[in-house]
One Martini backbone bead per residue (centre of mass of N, CA, C, O) as a GRO file, in nm:
protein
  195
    1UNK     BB    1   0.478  -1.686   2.212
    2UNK     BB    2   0.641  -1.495   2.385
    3UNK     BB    3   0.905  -1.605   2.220
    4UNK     BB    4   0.848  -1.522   1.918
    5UNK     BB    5   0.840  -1.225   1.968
    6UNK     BB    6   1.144  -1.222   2.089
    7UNK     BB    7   1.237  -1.254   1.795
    8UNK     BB    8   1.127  -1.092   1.616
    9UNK     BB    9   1.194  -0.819   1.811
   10UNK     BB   10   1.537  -0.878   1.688
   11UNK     BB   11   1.463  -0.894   1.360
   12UNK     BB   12   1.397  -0.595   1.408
   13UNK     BB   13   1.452  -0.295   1.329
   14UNK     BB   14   1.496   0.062   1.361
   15UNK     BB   15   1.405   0.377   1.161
   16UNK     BB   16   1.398   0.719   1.269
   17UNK     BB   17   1.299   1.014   1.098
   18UNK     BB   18   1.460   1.332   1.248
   19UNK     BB   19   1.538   1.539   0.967
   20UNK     BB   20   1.354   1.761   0.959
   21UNK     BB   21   1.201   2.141   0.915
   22UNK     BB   22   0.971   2.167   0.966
   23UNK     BB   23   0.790   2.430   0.819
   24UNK     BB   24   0.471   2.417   0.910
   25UNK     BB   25   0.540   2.479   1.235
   26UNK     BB   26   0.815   2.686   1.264
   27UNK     BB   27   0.985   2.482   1.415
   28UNK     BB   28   1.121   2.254   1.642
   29UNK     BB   29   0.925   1.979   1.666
   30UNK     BB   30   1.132   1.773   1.852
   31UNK     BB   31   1.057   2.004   2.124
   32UNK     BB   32   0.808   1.985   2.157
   33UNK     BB   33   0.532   2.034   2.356
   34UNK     BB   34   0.331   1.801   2.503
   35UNK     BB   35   0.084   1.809   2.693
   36UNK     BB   36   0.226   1.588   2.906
   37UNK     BB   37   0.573   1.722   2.874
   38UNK     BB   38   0.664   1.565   2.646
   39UNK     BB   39   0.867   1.526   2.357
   40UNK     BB   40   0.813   1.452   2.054
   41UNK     BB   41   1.037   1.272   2.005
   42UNK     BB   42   1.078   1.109   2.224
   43UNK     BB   43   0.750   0.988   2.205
   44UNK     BB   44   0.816   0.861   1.962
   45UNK     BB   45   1.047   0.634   2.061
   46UNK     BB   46   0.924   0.463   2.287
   47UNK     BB   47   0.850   0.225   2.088
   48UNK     BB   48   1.117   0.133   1.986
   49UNK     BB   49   1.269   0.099   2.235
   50UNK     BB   50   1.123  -0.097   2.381
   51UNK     BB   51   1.075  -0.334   2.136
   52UNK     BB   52   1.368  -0.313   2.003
   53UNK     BB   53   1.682  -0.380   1.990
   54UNK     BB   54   1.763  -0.166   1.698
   55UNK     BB   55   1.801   0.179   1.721
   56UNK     BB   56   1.783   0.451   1.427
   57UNK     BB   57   1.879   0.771   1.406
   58UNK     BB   58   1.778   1.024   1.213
   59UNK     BB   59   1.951   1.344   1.176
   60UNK     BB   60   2.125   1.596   1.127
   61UNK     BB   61   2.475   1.746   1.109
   62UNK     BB   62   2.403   2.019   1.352
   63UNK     BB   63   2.288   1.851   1.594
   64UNK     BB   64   2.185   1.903   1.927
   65UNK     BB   65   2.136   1.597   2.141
   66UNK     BB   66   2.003   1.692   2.371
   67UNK     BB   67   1.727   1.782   2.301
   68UNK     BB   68   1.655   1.528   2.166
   69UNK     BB   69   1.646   1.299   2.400
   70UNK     BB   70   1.826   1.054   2.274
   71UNK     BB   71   1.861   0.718   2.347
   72UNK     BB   72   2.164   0.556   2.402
   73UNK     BB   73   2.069   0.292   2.262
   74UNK     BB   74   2.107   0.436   2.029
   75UNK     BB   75   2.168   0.541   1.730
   76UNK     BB   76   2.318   0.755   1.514
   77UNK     BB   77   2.252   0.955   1.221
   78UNK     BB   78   2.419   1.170   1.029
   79UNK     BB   79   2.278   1.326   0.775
   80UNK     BB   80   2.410   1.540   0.482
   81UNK     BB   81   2.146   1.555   0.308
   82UNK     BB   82   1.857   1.663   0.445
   83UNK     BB   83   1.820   1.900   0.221
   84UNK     BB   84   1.688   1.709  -0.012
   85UNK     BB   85   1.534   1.506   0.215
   86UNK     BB   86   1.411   1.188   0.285
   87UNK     BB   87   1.567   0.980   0.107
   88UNK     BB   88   1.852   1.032   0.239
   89UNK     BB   89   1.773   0.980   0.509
   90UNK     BB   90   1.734   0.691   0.448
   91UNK     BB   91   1.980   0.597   0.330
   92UNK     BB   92   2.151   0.693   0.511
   93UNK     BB   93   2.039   0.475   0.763
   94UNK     BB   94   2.046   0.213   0.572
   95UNK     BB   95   2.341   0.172   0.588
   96UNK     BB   96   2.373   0.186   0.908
   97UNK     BB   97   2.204  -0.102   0.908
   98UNK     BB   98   2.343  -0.270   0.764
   99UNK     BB   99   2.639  -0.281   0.873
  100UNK     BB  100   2.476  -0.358   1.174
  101UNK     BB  101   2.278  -0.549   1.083
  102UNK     BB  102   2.033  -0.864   1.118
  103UNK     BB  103   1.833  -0.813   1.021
  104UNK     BB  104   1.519  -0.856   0.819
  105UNK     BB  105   1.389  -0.588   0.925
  106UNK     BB  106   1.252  -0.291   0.941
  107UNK     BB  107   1.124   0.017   1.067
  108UNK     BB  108   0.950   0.294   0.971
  109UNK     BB  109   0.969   0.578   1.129
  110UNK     BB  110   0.879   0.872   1.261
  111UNK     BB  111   0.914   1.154   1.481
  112UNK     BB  112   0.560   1.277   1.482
  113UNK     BB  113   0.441   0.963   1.596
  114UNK     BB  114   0.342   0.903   1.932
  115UNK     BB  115   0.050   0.736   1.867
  116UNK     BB  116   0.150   0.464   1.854
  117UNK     BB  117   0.052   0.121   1.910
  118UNK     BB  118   0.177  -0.166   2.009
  119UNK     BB  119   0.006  -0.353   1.895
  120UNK     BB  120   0.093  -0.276   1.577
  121UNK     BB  121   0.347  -0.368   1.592
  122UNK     BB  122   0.364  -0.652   1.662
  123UNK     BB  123   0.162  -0.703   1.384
  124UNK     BB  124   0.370  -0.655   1.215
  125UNK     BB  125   0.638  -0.840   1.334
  126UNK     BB  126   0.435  -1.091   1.260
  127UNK     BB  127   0.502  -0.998   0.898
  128UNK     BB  128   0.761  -1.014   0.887
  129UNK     BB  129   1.054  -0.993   0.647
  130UNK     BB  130   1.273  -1.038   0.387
  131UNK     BB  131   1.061  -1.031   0.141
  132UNK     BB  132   0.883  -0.789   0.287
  133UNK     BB  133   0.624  -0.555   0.286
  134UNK     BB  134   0.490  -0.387   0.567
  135UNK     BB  135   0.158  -0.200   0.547
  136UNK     BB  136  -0.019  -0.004   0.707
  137UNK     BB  137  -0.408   0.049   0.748
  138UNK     BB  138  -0.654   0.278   0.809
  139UNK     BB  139  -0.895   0.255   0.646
  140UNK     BB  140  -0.697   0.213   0.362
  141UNK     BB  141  -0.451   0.393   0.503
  142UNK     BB  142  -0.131   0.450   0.451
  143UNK     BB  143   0.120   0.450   0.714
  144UNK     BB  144   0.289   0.437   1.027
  145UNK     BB  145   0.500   0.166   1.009
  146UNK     BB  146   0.711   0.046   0.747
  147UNK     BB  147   0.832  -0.287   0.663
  148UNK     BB  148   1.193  -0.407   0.537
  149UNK     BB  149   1.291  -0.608   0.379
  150UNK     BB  150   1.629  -0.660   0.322
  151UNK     BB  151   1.562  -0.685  -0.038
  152UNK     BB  152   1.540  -0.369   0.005
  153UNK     BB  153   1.821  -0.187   0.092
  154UNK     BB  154   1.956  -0.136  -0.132
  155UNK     BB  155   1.739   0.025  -0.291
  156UNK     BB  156   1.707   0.273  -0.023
  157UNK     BB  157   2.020   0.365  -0.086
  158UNK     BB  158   1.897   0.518  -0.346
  159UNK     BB  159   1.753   0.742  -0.205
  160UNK     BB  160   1.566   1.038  -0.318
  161UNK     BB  161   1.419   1.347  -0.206
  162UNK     BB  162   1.051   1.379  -0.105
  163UNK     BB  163   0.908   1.055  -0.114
  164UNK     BB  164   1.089   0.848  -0.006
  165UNK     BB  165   0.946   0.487  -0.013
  166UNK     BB  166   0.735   0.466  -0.226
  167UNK     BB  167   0.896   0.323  -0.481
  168UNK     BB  168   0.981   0.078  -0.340
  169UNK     BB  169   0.657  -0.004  -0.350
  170UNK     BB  170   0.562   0.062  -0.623
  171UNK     BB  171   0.808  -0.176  -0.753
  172UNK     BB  172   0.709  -0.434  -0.502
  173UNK     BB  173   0.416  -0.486  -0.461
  174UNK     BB  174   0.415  -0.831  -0.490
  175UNK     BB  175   0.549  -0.787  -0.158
  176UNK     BB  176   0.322  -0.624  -0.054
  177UNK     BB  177   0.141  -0.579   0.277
  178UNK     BB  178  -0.184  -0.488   0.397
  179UNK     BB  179  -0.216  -0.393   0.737
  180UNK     BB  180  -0.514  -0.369   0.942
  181UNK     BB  181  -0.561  -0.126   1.189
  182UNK     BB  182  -0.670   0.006   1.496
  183UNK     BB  183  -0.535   0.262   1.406
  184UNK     BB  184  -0.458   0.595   1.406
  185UNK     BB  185  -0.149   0.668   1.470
  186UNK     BB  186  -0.037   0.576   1.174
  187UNK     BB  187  -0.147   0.908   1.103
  188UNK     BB  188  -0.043   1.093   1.338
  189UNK     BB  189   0.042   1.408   1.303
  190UNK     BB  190   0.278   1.676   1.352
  191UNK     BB  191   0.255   2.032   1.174
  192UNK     BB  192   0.140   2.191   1.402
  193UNK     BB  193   0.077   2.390   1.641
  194UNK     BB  194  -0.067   2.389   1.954
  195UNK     BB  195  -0.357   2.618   1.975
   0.00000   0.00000   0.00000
């Protein structure tokens, strides 16, 4: 079973969303401080670093990347139209692991969800595959991180505007797995600041 894992977690990269612009937190939410001491998006990369052989982290394109904390084995994807959307985001980052990955599958993070469960990711990458999208979900509601067999990369790589990956999930439904997770964590995010 251990080798089968570490087989998963070859197959699958990572993808972790991070040039978003806080509008409704004030501040750039990726260096705020966590209880704990760690920055949000440290905390956030934590998980994908940890299990993945291959994260690519998309940023700002006039980002200063000592403050973000940004393990140096991660890829950096600036992408140049983040002021578009997330779609454009995704694009970009999309391009950068085609490009570079052999992976089957993808694994779609957000930079402010620090509180997902590794036993989460692990079940999410044993119904990876090339031709699924595999969203996760909490009580009915679906989450992050959501993965992306490569059979939608070229599609993904034409996404536009701020709605993200919505549009390619419910193209290709008849492709998406819904697993249900005991995990809040793949809901909770971070928009406001602490206090």
């Amino acid at each position: 079973m251990q080798h089968s894992q570490v087989e998963k977690i070859r197959t699958v990269a990572g993808l972790v969303l991070a040039a978003g612009f806080s509008r409704r937190f004030g501040a750039d939410k990726r260096i705020a401080e966590l209880n704990n001491g760690q920055k949000l998006l440290s905390a956030s990369l934590r998980l994908p670093c940890s299990l993945l052989q291959d994260v690519w982290v998309v940023v700002r394109p006039d980002d200063d990347l000592e403050p973000l904390q940004i393990p140096q084995s991660s890829h950096v994807v600036r992408s140049e139209r983040t002021y578009d959307g997330m779609g454009h985001s995704i694009a970009s980052g999309m391009r950068a692991v085609e490009e570079q990955s052999s992976a089957a599958a993808v694994a779609i993070f957000l930079g402010d969800m620090p509180w997902i469960n590794p036993e989460t990711l692990h079940t999410l990458i044993e119904r990876a595959s090339a031709d699924q999208i595999v969203v996760a979900t909490y009580r009915g509601q679906p989450g992050h991180p959501v993965l992306f067999g490569r059979k939608f990369w070229a599609e993904m790589q034409g996404l536009t505007g701020d709605t993200g990956a919505k549009a390619v999930i419910q193209a290709n439904s008849q492709a998406v797995q819904r697993v249900e997770v005991d995990d809040h964590g793949i809901l909770a995010d971070i928009d406001l600041p602490q206090g």
